[in-house]
C-alpha positions as CSV (number, residue, x, y, z in Angstrom):
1,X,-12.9,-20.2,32.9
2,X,-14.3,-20.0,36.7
3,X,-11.7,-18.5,38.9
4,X,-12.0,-19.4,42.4
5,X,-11.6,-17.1,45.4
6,X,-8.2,-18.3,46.4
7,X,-6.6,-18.6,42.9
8,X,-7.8,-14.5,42.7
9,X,-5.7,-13.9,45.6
10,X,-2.9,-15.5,44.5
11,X,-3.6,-13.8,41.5
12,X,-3.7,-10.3,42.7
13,X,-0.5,-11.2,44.8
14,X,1.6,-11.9,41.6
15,X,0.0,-8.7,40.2
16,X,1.2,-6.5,42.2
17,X,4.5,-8.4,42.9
18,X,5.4,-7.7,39.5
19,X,4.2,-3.9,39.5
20,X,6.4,-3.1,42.4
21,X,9.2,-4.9,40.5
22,X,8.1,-2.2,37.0
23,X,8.1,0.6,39.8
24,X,4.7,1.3,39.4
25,X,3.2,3.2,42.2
26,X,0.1,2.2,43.8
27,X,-2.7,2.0,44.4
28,X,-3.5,1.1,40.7
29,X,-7.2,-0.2,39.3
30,X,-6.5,-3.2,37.3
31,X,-9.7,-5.5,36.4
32,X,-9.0,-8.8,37.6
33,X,-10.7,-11.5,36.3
34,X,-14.0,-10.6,35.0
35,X,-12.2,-8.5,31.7
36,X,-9.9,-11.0,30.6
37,X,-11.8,-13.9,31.4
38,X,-13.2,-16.1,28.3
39,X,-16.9,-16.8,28.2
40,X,-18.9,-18.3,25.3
41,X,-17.3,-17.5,22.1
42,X,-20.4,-15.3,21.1
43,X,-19.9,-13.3,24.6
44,X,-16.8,-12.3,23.8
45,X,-17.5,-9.3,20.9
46,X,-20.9,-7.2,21.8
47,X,-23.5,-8.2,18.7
48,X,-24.2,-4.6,19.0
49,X,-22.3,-0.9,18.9
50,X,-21.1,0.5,22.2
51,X,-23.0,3.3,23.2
52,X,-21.0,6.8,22.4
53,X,-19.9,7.7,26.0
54,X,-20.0,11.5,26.8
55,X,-16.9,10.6,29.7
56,X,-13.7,11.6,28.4
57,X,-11.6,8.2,27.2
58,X,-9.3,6.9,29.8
59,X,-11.9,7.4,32.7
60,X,-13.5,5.3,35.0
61,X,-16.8,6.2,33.7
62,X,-15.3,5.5,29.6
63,X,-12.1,3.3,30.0
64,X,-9.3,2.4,27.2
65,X,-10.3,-1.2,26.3
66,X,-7.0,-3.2,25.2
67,X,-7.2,-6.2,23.0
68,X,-5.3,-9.2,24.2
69,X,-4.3,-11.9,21.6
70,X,-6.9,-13.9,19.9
71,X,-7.7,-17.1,21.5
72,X,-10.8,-19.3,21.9
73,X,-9.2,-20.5,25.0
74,X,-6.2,-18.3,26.7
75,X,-4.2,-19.7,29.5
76,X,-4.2,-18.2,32.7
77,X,-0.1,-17.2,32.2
78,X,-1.5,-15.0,28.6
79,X,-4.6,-13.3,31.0
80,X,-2.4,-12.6,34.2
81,X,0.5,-11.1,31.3
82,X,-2.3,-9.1,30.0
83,X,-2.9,-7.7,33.2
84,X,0.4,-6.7,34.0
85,X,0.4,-4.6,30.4
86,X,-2.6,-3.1,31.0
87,X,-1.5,-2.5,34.9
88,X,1.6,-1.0,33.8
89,X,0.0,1.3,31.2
90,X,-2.4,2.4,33.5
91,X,0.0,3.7,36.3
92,X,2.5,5.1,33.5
93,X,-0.3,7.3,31.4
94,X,-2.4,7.7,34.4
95,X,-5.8,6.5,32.1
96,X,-8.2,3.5,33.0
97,X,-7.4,0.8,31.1
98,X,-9.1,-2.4,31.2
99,X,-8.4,-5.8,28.7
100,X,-10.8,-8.1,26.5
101,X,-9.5,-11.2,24.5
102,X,-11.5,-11.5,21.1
103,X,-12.0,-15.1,20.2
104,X,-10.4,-14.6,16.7
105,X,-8.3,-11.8,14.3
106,X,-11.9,-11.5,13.1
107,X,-13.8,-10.5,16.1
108,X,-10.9,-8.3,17.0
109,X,-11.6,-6.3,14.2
110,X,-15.1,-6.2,14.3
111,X,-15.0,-4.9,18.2
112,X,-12.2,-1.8,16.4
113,X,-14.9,-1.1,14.2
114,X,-17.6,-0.8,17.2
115,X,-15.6,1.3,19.3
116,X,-15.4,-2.0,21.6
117,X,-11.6,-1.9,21.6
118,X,-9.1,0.9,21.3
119,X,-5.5,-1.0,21.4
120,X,-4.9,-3.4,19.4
121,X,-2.4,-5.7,17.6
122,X,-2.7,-5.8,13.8
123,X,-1.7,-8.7,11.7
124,X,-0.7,-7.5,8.5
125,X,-3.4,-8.1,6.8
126,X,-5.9,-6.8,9.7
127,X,-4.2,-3.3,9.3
128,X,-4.9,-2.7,5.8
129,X,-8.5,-3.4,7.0
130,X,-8.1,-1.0,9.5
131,X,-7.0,1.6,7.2
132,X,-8.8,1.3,4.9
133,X,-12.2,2.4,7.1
134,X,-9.6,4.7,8.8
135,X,-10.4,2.4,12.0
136,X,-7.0,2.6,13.7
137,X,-3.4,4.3,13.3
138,X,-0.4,2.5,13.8
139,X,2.1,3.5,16.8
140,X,4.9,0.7,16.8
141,X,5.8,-2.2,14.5
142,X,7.3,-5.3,15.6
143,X,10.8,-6.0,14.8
144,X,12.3,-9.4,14.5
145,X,16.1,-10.4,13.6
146,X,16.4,-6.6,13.5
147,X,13.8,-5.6,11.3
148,X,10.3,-4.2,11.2
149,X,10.0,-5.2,7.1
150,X,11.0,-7.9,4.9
151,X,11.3,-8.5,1.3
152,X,10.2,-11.3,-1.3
153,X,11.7,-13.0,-4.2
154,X,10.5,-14.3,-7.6
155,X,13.0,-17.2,-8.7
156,X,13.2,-19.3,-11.7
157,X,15.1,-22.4,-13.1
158,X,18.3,-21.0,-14.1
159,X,17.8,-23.5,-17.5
160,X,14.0,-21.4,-18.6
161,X,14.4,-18.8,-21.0
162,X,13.7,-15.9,-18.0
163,X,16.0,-13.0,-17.9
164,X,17.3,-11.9,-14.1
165,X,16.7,-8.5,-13.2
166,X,18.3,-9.3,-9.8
167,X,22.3,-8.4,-9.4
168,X,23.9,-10.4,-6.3
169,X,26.9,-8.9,-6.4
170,X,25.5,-5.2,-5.8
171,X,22.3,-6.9,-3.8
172,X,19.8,-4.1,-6.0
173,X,17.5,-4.9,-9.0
174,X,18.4,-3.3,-12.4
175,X,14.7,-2.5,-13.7
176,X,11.6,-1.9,-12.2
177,X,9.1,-4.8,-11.4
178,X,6.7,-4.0,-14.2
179,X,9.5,-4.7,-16.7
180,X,11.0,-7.6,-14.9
181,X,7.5,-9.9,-14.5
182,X,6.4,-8.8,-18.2
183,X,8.4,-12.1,-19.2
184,X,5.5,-14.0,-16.8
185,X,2.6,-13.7,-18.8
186,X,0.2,-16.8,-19.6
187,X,3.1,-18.7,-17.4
188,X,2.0,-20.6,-14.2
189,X,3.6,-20.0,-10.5
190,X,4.4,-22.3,-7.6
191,X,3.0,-20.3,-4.7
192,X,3.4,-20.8,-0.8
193,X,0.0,-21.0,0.1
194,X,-2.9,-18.2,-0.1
195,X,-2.5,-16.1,3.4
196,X,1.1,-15.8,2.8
197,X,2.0,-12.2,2.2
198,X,5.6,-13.0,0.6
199,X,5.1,-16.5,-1.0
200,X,1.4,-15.1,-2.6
201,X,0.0,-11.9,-1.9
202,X,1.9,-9.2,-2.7
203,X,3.6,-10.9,-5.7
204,X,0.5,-11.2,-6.7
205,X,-0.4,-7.8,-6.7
206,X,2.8,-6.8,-8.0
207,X,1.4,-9.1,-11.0
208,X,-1.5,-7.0,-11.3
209,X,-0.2,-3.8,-11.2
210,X,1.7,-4.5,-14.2
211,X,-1.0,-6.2,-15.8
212,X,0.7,-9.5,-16.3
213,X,-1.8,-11.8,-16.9
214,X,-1.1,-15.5,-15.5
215,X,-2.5,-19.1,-15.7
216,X,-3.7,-21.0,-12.5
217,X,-0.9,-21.1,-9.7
218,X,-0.1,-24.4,-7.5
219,X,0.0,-24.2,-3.8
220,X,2.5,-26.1,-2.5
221,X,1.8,-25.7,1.5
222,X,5.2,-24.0,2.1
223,X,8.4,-22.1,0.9
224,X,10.6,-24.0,1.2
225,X,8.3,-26.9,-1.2
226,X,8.0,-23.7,-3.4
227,X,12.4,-23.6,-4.3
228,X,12.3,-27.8,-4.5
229,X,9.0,-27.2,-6.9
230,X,11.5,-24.5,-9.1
231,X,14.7,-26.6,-8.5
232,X,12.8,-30.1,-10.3
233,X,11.7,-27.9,-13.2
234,X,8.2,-30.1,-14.0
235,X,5.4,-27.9,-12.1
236,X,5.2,-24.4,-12.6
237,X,7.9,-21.9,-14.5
238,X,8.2,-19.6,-11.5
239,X,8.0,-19.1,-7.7
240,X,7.9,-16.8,-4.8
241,X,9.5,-16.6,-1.6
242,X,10.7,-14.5,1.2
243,X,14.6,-14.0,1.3
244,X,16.4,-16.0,1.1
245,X,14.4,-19.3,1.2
246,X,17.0,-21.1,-0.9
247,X,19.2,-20.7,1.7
248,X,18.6,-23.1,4.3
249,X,20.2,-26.1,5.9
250,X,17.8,-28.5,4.9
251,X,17.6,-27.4,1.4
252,X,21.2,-26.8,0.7
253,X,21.6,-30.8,2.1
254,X,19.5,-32.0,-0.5
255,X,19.9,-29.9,-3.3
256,X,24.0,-29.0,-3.0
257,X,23.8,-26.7,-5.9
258,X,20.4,-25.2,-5.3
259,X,21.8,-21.6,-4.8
260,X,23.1,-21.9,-9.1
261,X,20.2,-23.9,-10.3
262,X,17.3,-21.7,-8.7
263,X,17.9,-17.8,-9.7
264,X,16.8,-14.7,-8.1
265,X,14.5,-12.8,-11.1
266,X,13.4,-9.9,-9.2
267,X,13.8,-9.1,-5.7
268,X,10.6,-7.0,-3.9
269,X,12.0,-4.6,-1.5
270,X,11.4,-4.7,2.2
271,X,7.9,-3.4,2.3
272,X,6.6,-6.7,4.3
273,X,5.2,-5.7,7.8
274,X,4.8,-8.0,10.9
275,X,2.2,-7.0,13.0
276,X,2.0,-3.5,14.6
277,X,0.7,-1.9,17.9
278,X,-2.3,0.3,16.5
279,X,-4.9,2.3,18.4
280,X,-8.3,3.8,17.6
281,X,-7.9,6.8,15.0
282,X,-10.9,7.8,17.6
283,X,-8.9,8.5,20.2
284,X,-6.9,12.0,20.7
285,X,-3.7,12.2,18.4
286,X,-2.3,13.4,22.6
287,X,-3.5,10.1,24.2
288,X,-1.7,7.7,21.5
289,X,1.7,9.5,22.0
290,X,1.5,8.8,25.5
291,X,0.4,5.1,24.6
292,X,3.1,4.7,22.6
293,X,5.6,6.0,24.9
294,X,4.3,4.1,27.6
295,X,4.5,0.5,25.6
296,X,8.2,2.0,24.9
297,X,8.5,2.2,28.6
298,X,7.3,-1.2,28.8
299,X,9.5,-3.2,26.7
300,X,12.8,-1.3,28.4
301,X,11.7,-3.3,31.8
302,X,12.2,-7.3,31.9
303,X,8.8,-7.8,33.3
304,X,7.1,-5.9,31.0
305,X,9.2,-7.1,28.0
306,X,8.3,-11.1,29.0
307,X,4.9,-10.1,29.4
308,X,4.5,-9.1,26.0
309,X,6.5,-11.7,24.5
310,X,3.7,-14.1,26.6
311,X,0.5,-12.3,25.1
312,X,2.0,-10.8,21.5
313,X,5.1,-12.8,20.9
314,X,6.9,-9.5,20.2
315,X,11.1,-9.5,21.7
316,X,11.5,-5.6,20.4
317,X,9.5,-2.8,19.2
318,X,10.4,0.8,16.7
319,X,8.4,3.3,16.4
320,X,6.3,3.8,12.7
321,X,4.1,6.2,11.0
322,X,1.3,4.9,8.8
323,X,2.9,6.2,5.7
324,X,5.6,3.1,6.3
325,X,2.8,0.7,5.1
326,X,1.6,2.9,2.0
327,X,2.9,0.8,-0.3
328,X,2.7,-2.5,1.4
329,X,-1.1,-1.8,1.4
330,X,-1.5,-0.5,-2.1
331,X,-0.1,-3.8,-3.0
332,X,-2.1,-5.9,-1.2
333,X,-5.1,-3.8,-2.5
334,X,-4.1,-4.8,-6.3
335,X,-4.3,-8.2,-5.8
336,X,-8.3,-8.3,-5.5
337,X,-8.1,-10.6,-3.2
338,X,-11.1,-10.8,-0.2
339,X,-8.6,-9.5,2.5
340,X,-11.3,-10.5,5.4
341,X,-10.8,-14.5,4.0
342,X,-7.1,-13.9,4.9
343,X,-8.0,-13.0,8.5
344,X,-9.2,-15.8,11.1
């Protein structure tokens, strides 16, 4: 979007408003504008590999490219919070840092994989990618309502001849999932819809890796259709969900007794990322320490912490290790799906 002179200034003035408020020193080299700006979709990813750079990374001469959120069309409020991240970065790990906004989860990954971004958020989904060409390595995962994982459930009618494997009382399973989705085979499931990692996905490969065999599955374009679909008894003889989708207001309104009527088979154990902060495996193992300190640094201040809730949506951060996601992407591997379908 054209940026006139006078909305740069007032630009720049907010910039570096908000660094002194981080206690950034300056001078610090932030690209304004030009960077984050969004030209014609096929502008936004080169068609072609960067050129190697013989500078060392985090130089003027071969800068650390960070990769705003998706968007076709970003606000101005998502490019000036990216610019405050990448300001704040800059000034704290003393490398030159500059920001690009892929047009979607797919170019994103396609600029990792030629070198034409270096830090990067990871959907779920675009991190097993990742890994899987040993593109990126993650640093910190996002935590929401206290977590950085979540679990899944597979839940029956309580009247179908299914036996639970699933004991509230001691909130464990009593067998392993192999045994408990043996009883599944040739029957049909209700499933969320087919990018959901919960309500689909990893169910599905859990399917898989015990070689339970299944008929056709209906989508039912959300969770919470998925428990009515189980709780009426007439479309499928199982379903999946994250936990606890039977217990919400809405539900429980309608359906008074849908915590006894809909059981809990099997529970899948928090294994469930959200998205993660990742960066270039091609980058020293030294320089993504720093990184990851830094964006620790970050989300302690108030500015920094708004300004990634504006571009990522993230409220709080831990730090992870890639062996955290082993088996959340050996799962997701066992389920054949075409994993770049799942990414937009």
């Amino acid at each position: 979007m054209p940026v006139n002179r006078q909305s740069c200034k007032i630009r720049k003035a907010l910039l570096i408003l908000t660094l002194a408020m981080l206690g950034c020193s300056l001078p610090v080299q932030v690209t304004l504008g030009t960077p984050t700006q969004t030209p014609a979709p096929e502008t936004i990813s080169s068609p072609t590999q960067t050129p190697p750079s013989t500078a060392e990374p985090g130089t003027d001469q071969n800068p650390l490219i960070l990769a705003l959120n998706p968007s076709q069309r970003p606000t101005e409020e998502a490019i000036m919070a990216g610019e405050v991240i990448a300001a704040y970065l800059q000034a704290r790990t003393g490398y030159r840092i500059v920001t690009v906004i892929p047009a979607t989860q797919s170019t994103l990954m396609d600029s990792l994989s030629r070198g034409n971004a270096h830090i990067v958020i990871l959907s779920p989904y675009g991190y097993v990618l990742a890994r899987e060409d040993n593109l990126a390595t993650a640093l910190l995962a996002r935590v929401r309502d206290g977590e950085a994982f979540y679990g899944a459930q597979i839940v029956t009618n309580s009247s179908k001849d299914f036996t639970s494997y699933y004991d509230p009382a001691r909130d464990e399973n009593t067998t392993d999932a192999a045994t408990a989705f043996k009883q599944f085979q040739d029957k049909k499931a209700c499933w969320s819809d087919d990018e959901s990692p919960s309500g689909y996905v990893v169910p599905l490969g859990l399917l898989n890796q015990a070689q339970v065999q299944i008929r056709s599955g209906a989508f039912l374009g959300g969770q919470p259709s998925v428990v009515r679909a189980v709780y009426a008894n007439d479309i499928c003889d199982f379903g999946a969900t994250f936990i606890d989708a039977r217990d919400s207001a809405v539900l429980e309104a309608d359906y008074p007794d849908v915590m006894e009527k809909v059981t809990v088979v099997w529970r899948i154990p928090k294994i469930i990322p959200y998205e993660n902060i990742s960066m270039a495996t091609s980058m020293p193992f030294e320089m993504r320490r720093v990184i990851q300190r830094a964006f620790i640094d970050l989300m302690l201040t108030p500015e920094g912490k708004s300004a990634m809730q504006t571009v990522y949506g993230f409220d709080d951060v831990q730090v992870v290790e890639d062996t955290a996601y082993t088996e959340f992407v050996n799962i997701v591997k066992a389920s054949g799906l075409n994993l770049p379908t799942l990414i937009k």
